[in-house]
VOPAGU-2260 file (C-alpha; in pm, 1 decimal, decimal comma):
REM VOPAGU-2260
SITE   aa  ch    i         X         Y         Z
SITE  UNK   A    0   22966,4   21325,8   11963,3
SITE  UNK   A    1   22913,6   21018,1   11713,4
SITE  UNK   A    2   23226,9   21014,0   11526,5
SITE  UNK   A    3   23337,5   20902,4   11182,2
SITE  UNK   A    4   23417,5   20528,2   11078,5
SITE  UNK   A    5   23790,9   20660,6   11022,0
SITE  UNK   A    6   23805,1   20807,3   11330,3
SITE  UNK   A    7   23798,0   20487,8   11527,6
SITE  UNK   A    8   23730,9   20682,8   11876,2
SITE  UNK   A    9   23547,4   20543,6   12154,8
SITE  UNK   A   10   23185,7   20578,3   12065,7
SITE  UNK   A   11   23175,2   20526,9   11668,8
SITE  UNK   A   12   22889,3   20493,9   11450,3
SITE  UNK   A   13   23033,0   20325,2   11088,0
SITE  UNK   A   14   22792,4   20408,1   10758,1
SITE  UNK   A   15   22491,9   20198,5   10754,7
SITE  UNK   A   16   22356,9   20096,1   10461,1
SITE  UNK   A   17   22033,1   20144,8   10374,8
SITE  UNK   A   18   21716,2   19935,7   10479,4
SITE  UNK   A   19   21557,5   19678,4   10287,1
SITE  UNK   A   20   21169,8   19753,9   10241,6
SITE  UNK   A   21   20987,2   19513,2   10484,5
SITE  UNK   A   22   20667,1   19493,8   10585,6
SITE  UNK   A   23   20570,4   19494,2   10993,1
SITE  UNK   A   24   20976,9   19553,8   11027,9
SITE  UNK   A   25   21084,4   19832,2   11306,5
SITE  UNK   A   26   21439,5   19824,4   11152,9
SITE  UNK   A   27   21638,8   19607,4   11403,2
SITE  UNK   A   28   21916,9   19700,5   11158,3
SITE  UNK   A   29   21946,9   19297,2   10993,7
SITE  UNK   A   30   21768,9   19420,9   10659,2
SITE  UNK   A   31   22098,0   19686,6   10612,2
SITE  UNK   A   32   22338,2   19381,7   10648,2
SITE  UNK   A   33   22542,9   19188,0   10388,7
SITE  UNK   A   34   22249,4   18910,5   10402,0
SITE  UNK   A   35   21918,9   19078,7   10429,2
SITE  UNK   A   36   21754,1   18773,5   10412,3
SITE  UNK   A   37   21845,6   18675,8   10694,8
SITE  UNK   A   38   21548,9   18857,2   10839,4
SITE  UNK   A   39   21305,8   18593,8   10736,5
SITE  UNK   A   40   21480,8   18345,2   10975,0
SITE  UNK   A   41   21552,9   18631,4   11253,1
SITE  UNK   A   42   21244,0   18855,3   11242,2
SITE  UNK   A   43   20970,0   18818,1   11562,1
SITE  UNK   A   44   20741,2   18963,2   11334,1
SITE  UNK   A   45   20738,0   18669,8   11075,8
SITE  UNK   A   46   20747,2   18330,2   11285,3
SITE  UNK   A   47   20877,5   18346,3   11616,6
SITE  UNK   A   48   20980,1   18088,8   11818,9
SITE  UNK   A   49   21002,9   18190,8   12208,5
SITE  UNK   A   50   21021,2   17825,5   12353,6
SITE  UNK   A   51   21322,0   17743,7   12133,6
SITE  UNK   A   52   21532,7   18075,0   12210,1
SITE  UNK   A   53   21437,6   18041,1   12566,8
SITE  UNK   A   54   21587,1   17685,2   12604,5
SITE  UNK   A   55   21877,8   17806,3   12428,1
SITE  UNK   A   56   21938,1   18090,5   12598,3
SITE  UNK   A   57   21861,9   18048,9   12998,6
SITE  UNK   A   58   21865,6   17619,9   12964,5
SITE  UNK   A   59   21487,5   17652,9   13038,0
SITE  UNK   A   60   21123,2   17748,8   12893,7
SITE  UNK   A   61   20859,1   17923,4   13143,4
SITE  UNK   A   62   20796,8   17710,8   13429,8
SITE  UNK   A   63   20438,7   17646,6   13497,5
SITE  UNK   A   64   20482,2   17617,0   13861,7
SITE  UNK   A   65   20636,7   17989,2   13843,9
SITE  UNK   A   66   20293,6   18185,3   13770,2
SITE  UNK   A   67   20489,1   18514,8   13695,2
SITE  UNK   A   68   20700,0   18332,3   13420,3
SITE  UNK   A   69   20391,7   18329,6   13165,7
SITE  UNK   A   70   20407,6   18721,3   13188,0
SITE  UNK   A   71   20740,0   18809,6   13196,8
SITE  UNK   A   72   20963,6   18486,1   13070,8
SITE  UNK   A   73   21206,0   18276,8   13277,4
SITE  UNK   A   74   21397,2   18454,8   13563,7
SITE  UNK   A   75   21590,7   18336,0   13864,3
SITE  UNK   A   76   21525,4   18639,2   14041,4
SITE  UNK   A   77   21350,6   18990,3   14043,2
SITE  UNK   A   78   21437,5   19310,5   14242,2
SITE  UNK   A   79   21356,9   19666,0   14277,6
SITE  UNK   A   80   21691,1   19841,2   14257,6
SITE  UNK   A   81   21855,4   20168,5   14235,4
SITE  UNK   A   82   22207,5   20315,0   14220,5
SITE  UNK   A   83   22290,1   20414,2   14514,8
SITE  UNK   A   84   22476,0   20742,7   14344,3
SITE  UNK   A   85   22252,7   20825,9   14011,7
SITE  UNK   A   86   22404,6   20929,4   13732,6
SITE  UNK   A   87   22351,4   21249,6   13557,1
SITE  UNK   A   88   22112,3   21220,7   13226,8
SITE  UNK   A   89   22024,6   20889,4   13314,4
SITE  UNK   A   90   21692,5   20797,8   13280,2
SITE  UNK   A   91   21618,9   20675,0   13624,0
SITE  UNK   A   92   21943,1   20639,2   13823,2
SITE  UNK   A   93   22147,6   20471,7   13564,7
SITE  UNK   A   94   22195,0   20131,0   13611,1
SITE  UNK   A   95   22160,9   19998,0   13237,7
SITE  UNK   A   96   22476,0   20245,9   13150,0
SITE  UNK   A   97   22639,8   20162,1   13492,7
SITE  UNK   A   98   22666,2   19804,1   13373,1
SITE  UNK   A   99   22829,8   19860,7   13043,9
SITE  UNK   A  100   23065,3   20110,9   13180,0
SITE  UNK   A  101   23151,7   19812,7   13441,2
SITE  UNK   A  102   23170,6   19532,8   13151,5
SITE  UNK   A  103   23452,7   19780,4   12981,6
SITE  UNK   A  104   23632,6   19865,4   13268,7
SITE  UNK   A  105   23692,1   19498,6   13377,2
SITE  UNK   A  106   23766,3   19453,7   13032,7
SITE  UNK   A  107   23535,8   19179,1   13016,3
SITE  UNK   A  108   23424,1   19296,6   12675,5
SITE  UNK   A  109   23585,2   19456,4   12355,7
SITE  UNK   A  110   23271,1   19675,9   12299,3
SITE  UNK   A  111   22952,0   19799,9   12423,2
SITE  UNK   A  112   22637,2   19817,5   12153,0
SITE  UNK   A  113   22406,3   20082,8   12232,0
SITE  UNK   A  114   22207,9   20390,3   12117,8
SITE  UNK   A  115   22352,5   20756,4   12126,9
SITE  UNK   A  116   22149,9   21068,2   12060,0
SITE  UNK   A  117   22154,8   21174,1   11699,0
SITE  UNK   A  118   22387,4   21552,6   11702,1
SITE  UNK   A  119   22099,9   21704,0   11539,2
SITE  UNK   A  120   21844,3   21615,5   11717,7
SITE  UNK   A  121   21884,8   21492,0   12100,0
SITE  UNK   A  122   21528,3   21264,9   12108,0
SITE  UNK   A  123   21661,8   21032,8   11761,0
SITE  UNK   A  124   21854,6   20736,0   11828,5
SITE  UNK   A  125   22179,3   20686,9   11687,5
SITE  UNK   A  126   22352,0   20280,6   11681,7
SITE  UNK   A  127   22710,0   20294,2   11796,5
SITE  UNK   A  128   23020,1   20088,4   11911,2
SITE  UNK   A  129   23142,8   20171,2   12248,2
SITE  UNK   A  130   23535,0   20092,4   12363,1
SITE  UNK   A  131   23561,5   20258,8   12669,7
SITE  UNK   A  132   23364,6   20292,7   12968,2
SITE  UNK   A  133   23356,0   20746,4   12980,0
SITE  UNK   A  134   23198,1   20681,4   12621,0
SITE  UNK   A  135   22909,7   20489,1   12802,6
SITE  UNK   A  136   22808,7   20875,9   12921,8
SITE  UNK   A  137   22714,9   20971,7   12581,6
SITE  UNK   A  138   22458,0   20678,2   12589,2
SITE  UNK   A  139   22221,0   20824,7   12888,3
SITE  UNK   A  140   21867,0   20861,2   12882,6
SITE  UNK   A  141   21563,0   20804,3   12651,2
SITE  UNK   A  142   21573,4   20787,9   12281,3
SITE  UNK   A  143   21236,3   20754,2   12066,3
SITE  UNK   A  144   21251,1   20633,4   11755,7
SITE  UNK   A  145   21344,3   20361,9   11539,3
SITE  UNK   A  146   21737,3   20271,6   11497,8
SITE  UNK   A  147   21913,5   20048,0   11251,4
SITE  UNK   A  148   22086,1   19873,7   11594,3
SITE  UNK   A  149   22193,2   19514,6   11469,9
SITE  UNK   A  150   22373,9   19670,8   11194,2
SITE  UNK   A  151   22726,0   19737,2   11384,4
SITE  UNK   A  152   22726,8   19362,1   11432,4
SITE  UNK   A  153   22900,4   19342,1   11073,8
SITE  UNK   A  154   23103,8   19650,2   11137,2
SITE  UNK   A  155   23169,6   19499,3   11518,5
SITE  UNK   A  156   23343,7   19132,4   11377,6
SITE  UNK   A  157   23521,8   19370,9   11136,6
SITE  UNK   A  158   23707,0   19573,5   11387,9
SITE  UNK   A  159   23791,8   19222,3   11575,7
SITE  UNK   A  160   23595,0   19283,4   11826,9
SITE  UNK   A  161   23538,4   18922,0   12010,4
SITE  UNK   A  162   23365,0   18982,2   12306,1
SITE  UNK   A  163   23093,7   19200,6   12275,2
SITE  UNK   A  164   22743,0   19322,9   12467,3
SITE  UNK   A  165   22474,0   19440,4   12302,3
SITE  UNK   A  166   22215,3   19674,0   12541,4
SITE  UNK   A  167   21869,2   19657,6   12312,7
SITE  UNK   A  168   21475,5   19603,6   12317,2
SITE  UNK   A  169   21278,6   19331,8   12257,7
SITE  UNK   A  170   21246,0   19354,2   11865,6
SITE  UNK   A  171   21666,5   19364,6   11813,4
SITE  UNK   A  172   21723,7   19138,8   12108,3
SITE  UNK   A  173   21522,5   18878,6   11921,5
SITE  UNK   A  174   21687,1   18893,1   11616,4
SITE  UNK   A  175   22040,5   18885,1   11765,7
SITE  UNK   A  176   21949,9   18577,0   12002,1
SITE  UNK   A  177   21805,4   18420,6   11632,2
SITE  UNK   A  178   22116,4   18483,5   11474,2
SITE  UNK   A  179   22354,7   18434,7   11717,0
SITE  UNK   A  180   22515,1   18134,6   11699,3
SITE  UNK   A  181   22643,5   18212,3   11353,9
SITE  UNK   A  182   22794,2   18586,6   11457,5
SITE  UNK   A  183   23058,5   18455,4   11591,9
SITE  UNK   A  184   23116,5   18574,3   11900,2
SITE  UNK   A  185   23329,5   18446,5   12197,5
SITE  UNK   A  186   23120,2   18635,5   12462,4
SITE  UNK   A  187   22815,8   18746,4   12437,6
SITE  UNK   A  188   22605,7   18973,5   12682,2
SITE  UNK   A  189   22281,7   19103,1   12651,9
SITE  UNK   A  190   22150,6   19339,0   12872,2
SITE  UNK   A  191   21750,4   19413,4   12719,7
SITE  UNK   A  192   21512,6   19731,9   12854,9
SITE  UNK   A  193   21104,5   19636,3   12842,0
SITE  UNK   A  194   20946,4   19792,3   12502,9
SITE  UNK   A  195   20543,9   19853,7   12489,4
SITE  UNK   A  196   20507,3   20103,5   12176,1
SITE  UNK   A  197   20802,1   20254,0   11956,5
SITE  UNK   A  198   20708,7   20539,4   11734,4
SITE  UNK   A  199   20923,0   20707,4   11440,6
SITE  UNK   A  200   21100,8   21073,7   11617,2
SITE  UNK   A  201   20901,7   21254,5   11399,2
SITE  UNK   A  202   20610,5   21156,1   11521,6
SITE  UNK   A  203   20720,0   21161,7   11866,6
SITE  UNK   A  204   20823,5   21562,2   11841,5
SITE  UNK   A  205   20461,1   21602,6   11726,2
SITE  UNK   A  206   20371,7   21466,8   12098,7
SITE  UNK   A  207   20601,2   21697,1   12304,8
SITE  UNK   A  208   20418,2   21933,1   12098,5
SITE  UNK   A  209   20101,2   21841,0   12259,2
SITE  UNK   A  210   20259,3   21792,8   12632,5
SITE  UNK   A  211   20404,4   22158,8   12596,4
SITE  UNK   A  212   20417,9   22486,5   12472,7
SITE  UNK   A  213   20797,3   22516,1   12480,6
SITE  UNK   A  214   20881,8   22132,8   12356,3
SITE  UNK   A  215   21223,7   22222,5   12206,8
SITE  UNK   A  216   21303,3   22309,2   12630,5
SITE  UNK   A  217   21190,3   21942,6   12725,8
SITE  UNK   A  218   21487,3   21685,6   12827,0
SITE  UNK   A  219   21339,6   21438,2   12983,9
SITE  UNK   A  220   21000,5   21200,0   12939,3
SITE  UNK   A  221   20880,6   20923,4   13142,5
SITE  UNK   A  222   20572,6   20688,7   13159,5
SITE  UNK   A  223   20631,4   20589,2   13517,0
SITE  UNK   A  224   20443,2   20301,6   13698,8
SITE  UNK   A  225   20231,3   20554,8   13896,0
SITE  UNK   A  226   20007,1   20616,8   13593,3
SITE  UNK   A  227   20190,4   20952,4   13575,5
SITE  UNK   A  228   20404,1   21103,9   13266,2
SITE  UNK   A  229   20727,9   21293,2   13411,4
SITE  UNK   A  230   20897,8   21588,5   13169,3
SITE  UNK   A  231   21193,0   21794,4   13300,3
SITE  UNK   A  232   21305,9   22092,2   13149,0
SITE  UNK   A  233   21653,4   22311,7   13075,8
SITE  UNK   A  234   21497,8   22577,3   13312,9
SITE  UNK   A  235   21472,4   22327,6   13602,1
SITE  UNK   A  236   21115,3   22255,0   13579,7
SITE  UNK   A  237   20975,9   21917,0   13663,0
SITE  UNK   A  238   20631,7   21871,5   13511,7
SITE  UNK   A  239   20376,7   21574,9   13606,9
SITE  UNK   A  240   20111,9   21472,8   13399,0
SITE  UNK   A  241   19845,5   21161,5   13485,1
SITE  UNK   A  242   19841,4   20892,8   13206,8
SITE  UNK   A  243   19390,3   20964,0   13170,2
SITE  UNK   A  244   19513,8   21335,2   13113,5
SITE  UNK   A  245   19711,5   21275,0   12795,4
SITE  UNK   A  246   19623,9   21424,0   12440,6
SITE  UNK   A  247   19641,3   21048,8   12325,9
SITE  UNK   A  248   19308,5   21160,4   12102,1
SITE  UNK   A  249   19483,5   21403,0   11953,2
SITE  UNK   A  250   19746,8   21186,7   11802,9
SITE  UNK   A  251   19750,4   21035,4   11456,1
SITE  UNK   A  252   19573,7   20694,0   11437,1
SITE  UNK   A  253   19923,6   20522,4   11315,1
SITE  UNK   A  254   20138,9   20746,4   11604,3
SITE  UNK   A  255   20206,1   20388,0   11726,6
SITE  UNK   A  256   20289,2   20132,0   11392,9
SITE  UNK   A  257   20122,0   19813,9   11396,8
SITE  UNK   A  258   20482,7   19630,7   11448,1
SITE  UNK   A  259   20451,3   19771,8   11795,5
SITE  UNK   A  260   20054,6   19698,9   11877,1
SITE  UNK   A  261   20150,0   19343,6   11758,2
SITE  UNK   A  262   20502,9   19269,4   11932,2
SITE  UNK   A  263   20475,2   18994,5   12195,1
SITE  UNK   A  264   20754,0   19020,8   12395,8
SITE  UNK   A  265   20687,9   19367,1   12667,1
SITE  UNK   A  266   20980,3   19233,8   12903,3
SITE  UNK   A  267   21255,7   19151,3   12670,7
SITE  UNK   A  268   21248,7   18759,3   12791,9
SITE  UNK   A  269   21562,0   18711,1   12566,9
SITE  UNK   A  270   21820,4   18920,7   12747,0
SITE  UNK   A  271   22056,1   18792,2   13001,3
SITE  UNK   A  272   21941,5   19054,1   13226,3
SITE  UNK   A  273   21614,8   19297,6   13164,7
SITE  UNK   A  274   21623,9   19646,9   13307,0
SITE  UNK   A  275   21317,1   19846,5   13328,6
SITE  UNK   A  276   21041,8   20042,0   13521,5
SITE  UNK   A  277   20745,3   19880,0   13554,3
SITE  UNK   A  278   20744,5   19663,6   13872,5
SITE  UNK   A  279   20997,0   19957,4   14007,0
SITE  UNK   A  280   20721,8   20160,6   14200,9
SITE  UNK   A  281   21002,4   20496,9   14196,0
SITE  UNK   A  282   21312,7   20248,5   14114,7
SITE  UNK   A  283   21418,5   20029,7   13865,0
SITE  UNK   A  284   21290,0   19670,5   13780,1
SITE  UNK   A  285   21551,9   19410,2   13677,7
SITE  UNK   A  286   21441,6   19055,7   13594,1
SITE  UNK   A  287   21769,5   18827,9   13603,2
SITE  UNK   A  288   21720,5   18573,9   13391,9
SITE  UNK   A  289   22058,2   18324,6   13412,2
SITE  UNK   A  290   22405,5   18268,4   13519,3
SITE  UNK   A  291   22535,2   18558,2   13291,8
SITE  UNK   A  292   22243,0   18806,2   13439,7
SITE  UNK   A  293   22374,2   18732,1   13788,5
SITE  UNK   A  294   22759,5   18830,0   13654,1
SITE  UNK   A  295   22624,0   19123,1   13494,8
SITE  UNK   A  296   22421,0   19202,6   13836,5
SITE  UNK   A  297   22721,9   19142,3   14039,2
SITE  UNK   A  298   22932,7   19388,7   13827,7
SITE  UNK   A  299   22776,0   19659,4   14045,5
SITE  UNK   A  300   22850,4   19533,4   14367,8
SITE  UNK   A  301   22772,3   19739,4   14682,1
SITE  UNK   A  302   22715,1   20011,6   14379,7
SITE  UNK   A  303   22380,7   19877,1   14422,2
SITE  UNK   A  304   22078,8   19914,0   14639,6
SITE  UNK   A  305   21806,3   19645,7   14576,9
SITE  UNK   A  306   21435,4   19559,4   14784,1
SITE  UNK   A  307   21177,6   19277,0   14680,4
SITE  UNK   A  308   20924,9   19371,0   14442,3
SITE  UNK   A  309   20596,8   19478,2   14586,1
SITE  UNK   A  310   20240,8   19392,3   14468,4
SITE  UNK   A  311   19907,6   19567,5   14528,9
SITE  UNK   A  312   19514,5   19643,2   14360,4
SITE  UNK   A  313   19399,5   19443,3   14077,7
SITE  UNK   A  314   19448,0   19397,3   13753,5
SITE  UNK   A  315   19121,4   19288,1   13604,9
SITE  UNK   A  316   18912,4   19556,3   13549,1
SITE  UNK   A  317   19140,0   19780,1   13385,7
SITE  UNK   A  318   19227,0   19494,7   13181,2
SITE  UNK   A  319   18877,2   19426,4   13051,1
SITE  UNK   A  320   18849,3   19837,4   13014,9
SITE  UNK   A  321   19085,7   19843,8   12753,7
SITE  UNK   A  322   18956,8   19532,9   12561,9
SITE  UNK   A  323   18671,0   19671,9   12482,4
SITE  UNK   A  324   18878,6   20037,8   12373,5
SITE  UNK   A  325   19100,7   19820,9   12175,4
SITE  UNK   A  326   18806,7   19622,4   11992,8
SITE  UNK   A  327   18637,8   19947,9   11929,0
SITE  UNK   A  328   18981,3   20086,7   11802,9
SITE  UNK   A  329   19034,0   19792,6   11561,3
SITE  UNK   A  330   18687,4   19784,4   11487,3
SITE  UNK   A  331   18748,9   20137,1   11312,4
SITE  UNK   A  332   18466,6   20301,0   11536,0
SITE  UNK   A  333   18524,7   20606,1   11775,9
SITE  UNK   A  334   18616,8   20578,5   12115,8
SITE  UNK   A  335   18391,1   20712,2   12403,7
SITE  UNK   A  336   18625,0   21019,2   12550,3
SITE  UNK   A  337   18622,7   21024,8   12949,2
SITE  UNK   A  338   18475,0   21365,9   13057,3
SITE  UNK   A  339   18704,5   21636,6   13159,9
SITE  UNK   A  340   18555,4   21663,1   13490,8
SITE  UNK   A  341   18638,2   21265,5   13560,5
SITE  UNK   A  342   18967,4   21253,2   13400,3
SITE  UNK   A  343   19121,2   21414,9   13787,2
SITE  UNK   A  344   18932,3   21177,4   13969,6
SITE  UNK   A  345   19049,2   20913,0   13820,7
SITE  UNK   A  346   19351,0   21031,4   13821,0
SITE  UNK   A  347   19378,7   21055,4   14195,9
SITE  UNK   A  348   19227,9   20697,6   14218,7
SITE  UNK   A  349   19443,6   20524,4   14005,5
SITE  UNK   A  350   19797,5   20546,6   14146,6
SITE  UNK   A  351   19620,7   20459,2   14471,6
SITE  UNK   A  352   19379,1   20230,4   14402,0
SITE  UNK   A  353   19474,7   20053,7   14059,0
SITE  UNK   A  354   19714,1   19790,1   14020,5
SITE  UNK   A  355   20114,4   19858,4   14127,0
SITE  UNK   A  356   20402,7   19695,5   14146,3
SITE  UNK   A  357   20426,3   19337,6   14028,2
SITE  UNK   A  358   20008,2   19361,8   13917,2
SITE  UNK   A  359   20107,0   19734,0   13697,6
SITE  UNK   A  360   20342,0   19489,3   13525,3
SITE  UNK   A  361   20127,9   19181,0   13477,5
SITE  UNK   A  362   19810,2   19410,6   13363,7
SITE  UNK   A  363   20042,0   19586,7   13066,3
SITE  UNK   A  364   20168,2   19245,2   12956,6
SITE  UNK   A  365   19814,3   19160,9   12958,3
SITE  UNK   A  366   19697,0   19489,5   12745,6
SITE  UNK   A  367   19998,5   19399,6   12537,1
SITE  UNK   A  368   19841,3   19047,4   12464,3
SITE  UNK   A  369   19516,1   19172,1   12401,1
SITE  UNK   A  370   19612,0   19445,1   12203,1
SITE  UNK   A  371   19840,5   19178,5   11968,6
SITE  UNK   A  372   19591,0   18942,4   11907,1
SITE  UNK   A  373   19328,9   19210,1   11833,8
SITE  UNK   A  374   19475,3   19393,4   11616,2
SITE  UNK   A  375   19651,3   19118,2   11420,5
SITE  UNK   A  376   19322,3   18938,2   11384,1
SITE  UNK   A  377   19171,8   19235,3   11251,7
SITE  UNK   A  378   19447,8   19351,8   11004,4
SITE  UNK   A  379   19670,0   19024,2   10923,9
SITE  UNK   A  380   19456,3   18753,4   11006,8
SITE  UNK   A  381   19684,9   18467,4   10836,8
SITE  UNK   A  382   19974,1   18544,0   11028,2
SITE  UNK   A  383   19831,3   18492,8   11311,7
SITE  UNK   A  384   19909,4   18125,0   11350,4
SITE  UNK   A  385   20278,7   18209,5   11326,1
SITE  UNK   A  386   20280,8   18488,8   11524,9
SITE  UNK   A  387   20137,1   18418,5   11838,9
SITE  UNK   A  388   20312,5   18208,6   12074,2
SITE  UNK   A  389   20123,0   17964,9   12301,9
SITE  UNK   A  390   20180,2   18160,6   12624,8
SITE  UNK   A  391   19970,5   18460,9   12468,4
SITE  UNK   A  392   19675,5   18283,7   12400,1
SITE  UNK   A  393   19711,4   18154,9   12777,3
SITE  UNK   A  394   19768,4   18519,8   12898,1
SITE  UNK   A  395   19402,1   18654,6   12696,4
SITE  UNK   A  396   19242,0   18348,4   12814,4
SITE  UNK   A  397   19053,5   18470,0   13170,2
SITE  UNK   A  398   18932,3   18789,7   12924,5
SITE  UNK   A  399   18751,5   18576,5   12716,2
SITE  UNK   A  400   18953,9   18566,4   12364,0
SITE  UNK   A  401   19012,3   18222,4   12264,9
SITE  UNK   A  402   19169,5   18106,8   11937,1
SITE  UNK   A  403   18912,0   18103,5   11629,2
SITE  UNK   A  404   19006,0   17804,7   11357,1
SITE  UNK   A  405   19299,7   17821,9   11181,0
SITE  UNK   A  406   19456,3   18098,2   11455,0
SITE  UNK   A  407   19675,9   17839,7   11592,6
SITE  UNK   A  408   19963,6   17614,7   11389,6
């Protein structure tokens, strides 16, 4: 399916070089480029600078008098959606490939950026160039794993590509909205999914392993926003599996790198258009963020069926619940296991009672601040005055954690 550079088909994958060592790096695919130090002036994980990017890229920082704009960045507008038609293999209905396919078939871009299934091995991402909109198919569903993504950028500009759009997460969209003034590019559209914890595949196989006795059958995972994990099978079989009922004790203590429990950017506030699942209640979650979001939205037309987000429970204690996990965790001491007996109760209370819709979404970016500033002040204590933006330390504030000296530039 991923062809050869000399090919030149519709869904190529050029060699990649290999990846300069870095420390707290997830590969974004800069390191393997002709200037791999470029990643000190591109990497979030170094010195990040969200209020800069965000002015340059929507004309705007997060407005104050927009309370949901210090969790999820600056939007003009946020909908539940769904296509209308899903698409088979898609990971809900669709609507991340849908748009690509609908950027190449207008021919409002030269190429599509995006991650393919490795041939060996259908859960490993694979980077490749797109050219035409039935190679967009190839590009369904969930990958897990780290990918060298920004890479083709080189190999992109080389094939005269001029107008390009680049479908990432947070960690690549970053580094291509830091870098992207010198690329090159005539047009430029980024279309970013929400990232809470990357793992390498390896380690992710060793999970299916855990969620099944058959994992090799498994084609499908999600984490959906009603605190349940959804796995589909080749036989048919749909399998459903509440969050508090996971074998997360059973995984290794570094399953999830410390890149990932220090990244500060869930909702991918870079993009021109973020497409995700948390707010989505059973649909999608797109945050459109500025004129080019809207254009991208629009490509879909009456393709397209959209509702307001809803809202509903609270967000506090389960907040404050995993604080103190996460300061245990970082501490280095065990963690109190729920009793099997509770774990169903909960389980039944949670999707009912616990926070949904807009407040599922706020609470994770809220976990997602905690767990950054825990763990960094635990493990790399003097980056932490480079690497946490203002709006984080704003986010942790109601829980308590407030900057200690020399935390803040």
């Amino acid at each position: 399916m991923v062809a050869s550079a000399d090919a030149s088909p519709a869904v190529w994958t050029p060699p990649i070089t290999d990846a300069a060592p870095r420390d707290l790096c997830t590969d974004c695919g800069i390191s393997r480029s002709s200037d791999p130090k470029q990643c000190g002036h591109a990497c979030q994980f170094i010195k990040p600078d969200y209020a800069a990017l965000e002015q340059r890229v929507h004309g705007r920082t997060r407005d104050p008098q927009r309370p949901d704009e210090i969790f999820f960045g600056p939007f003009r507008r946020m909908v539940r959606a769904a296509l209308k038609q899903p698409r088979d293999g898609a990971q809900w209905t669709g609507i991340t490939t849908r748009i690509a396919e609908r950027l190449l078939e207008t021919g409002a871009v030269d190429a599509v950026l995006a991650m393919a299934p490795d041939p060996d091995d259908n859960w490993k991402p694979v980077p490749v160039l797109v050219t035409s909109a039935d190679g967009m198919k190839h590009c369904r569903g969930m990958r897990m794993g780290y990918a060298p993504l920004l890479a083709l950028l080189e190999p992109a500009r080389a094939k005269g590509y001029k107008r390009l759009a680049v479908i990432g997460i947070p960690c690549q969209i970053y580094a291509l909205r830091s870098l992207e003034a010198k690329l090159g590019f005539e047009r430029l559209y980024v279309v970013g999914t929400p990232c809470s914890d990357n793992t390498t595949t390896a380690n992710f196989h060793q999970f299916l392993e855990l969620l099944s006795d058959d994992p090799a059958t498994i084609t499908y995972l999600e984490f959906r926003a009603d605190y349940h994990v959804e796995l589909r099978f080749t036989d048919g079989r749909v399998k459903e599996i509440p969050f508090l009922q996971l074998p997360i004790s059973k995984l290794p203590p570094d399953f999830f790198p410390m890149t990932c429990r220090t990244c500060v950017d869930y909702t991918n506030v870079l993009a021109d258009i973020t497409v995700g699942y948390m707010a989505g209640q059973g649909e999608q979650w797109l945050l459109v963020r500025n004129e080019r979001g809207e254009e991208l939205l629009k490509l879909l037309g009456d393709e397209i069926r959209m509702a307001e987000p809803a809202s509903a429970g609270k967000r506090g204690g389960p907040v404050k619940g995993f604080l103190k996990n996460v300061e245990l965790a970082a501490g280095g001491l065990p963690l109190r296991a729920m009793p099997d007996w509770l774990r169903p109760v909960m389980g039944w209370v949670m999707p009912r009672f616990g926070p949904r819709g807009l407040e599922f979404a706020r609470a994770r970016v809220e976990m997602k601040a905690v767990e950054t500033i825990l763990h960094l002040r635990r493990q790399y204590p003097q980056r932490m005055k480079n690497m946490v933006p203002a709006h984080v330390w704003d986010l942790v504030a109601r829980y308590g954690l407030k900057p200690k000296p020399g935390e803040r530039p």
